[in-house]
Phi, psi and omega in degrees: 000332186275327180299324152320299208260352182271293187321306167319285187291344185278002189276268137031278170312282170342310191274318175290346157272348171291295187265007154298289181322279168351277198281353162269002122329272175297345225048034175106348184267102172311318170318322184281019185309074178274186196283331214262348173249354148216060160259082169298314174293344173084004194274014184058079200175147211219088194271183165302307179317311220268301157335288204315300174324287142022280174280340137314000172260323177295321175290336193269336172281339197261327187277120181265329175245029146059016168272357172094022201211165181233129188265167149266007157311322184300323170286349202262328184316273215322313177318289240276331179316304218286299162348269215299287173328314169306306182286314152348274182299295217276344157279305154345327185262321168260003184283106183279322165283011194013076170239340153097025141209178194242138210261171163285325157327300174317320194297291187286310119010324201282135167351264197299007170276322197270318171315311187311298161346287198312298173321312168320313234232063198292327171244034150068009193276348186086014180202143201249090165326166162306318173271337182298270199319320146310291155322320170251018160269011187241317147338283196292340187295294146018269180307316182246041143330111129114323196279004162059272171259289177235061188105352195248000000 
């Protein structure tokens, strides 16, 4: 039982220099698992440990009463936190008029909507088929496997 109860706090210890490190790294932004936050020791190699930790941090910031389980109010907080950031950064990135909303012009307008349109749009003709559309909704699915909302 004590090896156990040993085992527990170096675990512990482990998670709390892991999501210290993450976050003075990223600055605190979860959203933000790049290799260098999460190769914590720096040696430039990404172990199972160092993934794992990672994800015990995460889980351990999303269980708010600290029972080891995540219920769903916990899970729907931790969506609406992410939610709330997420939009945040996506007015911050398209408000052209910084009024701290978004027009439809911003909207319609934006960069990356039009690349994606472009990228869809495989033979260059201004209208995106039905096998276009597909093919690249089988492309983003593709690219973000795994990644559940961004990487995480």
């Amino acid at each position: 039982m004590k090896y156990t109860a040993f085992i527990a706090i170096i675990l512990a210890g482990a998670v709390s220099v892991t999501t210290g490190v993450a976050m003075a790294r990223d600055g605190g932004d979860r959203e933000a698992a790049d290799f260098e936050t999460l190769d914590t020791d720096g040696d430039g190699q990404i172990t199972r440990a160092e993934a794992d930790a990672l994800r015990i941090a995460h889980m351990s910031e999303a269980d708010t009463d600290g029972d080891g389980f995540l219920s769903q109010a916990e899970i729907e907080a931790r969506g609406a936190e992410r939610m709330r950031d997420r939009s945040a950064r996506m007015i911050e990135r398209l408000d052209a008029d910084k009024d701290g909303k978004l027009s439809m012009e911003e909207l319609t307008s934006s960069e990356r909507a039009d690349r994606r349109f472009e990228r869809a749009d495989k033979n260059g003709d201004g209208v995106v088929s039905k096998e276009e559309f597909e093919e690249a909704r089988a492309n983003f699915r593709g690219r973000h496997k795994g990644k559940g909302r961004n990487g995480n």
